[in-house]
C-alpha positions in Angstrom: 0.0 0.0 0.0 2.7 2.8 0.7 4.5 1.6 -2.4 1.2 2.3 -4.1 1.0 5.5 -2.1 5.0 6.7 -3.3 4.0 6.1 -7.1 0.4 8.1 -7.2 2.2 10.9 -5.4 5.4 10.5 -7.4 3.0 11.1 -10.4 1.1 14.3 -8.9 4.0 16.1 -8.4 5.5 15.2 -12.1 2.0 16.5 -13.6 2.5 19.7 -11.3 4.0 21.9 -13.7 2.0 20.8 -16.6 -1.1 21.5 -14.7 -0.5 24.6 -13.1 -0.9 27.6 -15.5 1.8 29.7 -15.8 0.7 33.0 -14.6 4.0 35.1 -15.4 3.3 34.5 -19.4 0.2 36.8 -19.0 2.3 40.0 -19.6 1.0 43.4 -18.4 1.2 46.5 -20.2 0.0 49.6 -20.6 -1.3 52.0 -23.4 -1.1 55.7 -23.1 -3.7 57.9 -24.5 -3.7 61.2 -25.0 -5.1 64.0 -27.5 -2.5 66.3 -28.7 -1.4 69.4 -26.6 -3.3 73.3 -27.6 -2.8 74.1 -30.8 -2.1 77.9 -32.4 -3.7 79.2 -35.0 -3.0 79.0 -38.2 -4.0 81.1 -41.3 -1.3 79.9 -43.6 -2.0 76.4 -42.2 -5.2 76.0 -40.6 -6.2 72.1 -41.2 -2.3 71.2 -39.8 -1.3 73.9 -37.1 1.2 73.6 -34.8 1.3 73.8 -31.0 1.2 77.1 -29.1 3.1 78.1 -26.5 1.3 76.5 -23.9 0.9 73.3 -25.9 4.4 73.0 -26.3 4.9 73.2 -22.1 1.9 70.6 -21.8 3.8 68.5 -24.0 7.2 68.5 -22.1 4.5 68.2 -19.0 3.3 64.8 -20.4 7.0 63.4 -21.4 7.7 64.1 -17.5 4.7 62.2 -16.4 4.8 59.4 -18.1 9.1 59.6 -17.4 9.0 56.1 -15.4 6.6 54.6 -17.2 8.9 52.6 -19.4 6.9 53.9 -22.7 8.7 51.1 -25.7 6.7 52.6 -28.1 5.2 56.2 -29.6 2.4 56.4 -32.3 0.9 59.7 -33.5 -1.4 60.6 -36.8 1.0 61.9 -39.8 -0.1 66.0 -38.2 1.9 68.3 -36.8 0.2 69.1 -33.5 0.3 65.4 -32.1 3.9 64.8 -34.2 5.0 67.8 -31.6 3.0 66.6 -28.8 4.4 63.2 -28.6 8.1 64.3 -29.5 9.2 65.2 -26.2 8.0 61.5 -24.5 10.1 60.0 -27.7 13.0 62.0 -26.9 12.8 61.2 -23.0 13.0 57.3 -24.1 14.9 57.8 -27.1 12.3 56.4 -29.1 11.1 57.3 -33.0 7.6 58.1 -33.7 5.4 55.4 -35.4 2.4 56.8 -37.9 -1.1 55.4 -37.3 -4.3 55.9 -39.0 -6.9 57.7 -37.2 -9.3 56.8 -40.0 -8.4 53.1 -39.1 -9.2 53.1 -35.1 -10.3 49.2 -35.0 -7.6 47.9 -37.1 -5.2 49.8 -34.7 -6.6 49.0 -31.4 -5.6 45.2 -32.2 -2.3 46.0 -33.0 -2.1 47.9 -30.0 -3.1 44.8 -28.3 -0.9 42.5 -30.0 2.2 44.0 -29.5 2.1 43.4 -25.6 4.2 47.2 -25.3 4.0 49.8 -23.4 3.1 52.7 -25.4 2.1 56.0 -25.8 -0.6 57.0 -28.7 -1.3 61.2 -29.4 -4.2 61.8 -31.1 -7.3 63.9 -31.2 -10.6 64.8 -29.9 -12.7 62.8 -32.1 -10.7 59.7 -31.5 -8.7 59.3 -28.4 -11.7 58.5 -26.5 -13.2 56.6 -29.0 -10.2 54.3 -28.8 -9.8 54.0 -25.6 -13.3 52.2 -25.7 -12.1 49.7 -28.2 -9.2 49.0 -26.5 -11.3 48.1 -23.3 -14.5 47.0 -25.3 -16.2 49.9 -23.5 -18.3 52.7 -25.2 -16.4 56.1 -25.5 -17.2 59.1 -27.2 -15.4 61.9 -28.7 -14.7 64.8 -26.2 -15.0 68.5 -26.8 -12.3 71.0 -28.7 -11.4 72.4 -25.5 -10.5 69.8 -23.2 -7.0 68.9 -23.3 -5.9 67.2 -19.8 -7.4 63.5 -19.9 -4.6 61.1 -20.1 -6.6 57.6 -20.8 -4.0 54.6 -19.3 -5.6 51.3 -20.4 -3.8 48.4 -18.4 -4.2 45.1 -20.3 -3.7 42.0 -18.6 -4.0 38.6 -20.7 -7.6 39.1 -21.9 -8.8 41.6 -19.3 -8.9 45.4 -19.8 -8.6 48.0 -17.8 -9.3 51.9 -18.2 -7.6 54.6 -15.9 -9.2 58.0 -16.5 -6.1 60.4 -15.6 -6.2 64.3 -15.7 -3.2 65.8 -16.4 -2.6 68.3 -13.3 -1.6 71.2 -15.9 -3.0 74.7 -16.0 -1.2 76.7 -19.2 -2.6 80.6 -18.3 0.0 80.5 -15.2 2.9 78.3 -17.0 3.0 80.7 -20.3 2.8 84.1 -17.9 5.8 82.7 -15.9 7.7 81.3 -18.6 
């Protein structure tokens, strides 16, 4: 009987590893949203204007807050208000800048997911929410012209999604009169 006893438990604790699931292989990673930083106007440009002053300081605001977040990647749409916005967080990880299609939300939101990176995407008003929901299979909308200090931070887990409504503590009136 304790020879019987020796071999089941022998067996148990071979079929250990195989049954137990392996929990590290689930990676966890984060993905940064954020519309781009105020922009100027523009009459030579107007449809592709750059940042103002204060957008300029939100966006070196942005590339210190997300400083230890260990960002491996930056995406922005081919403009150059979110090219300028997400430079500085590029430069602070010594990253390039990676094009995506805002007219192609869906398409990108699996990539997102399939990379398994930490990354920070700049967009804009009418789709930085709107992909923050199909990262997280939530419903988001676009947000108004004005509003310019939500930083989305959608923690993906395995299957499981996560959103993190974040405001950016950043008020430009009293950075650009000091600067």
């Amino acid at each position: 009987m304790m020879k019987l006893w020796l071999i089941a438990l022998s067996l148990l604790i071979l079929a250990m590893p195989v049954m137990a699931k392996d929990y590290s292989s689930e990676e966890i990673f984060s993905i940064y949203l954020v519309r781009h930083a105020e922009k100027r106007s523009d009459p030579i440009d107007p449809g592709n204007p750059g940042l103002s002053e204060c957008g300029q300081l939100r966006a070196k605001r942005l590339a210190g807050i997300l400083a230890d977040a260990n960002i491996e990647i930056v995406y922005s749409t081919d403009y150059s208000r979110t090219l300028a916005t997400a430079r500085p967080s590029a430069e602070t990880f010594s990253l390039g800048i990676e094009l995506y299609d805002p007219q192609k939300l869906s398409e990108f939101a699996r990539l997102l997911t399939s990379k398994h990176q930490d990354a920070l995407v700049v967009g804009h008003s009418n789709t930085t929410g709107i992909l923050a929901g199909l990262l997280t299979g939530g419903e988001q909308e676009e947000f108004d012209e004005d509003i310019y200090d939500r930083l989305y931070q959608v923690v993906i887990s395995g299957k499981r999604s996560r959103m993190i409504l974040l405001h950016q503590a950043f008020h430009c009136e009293s950075r650009v009169a000091s600067h």
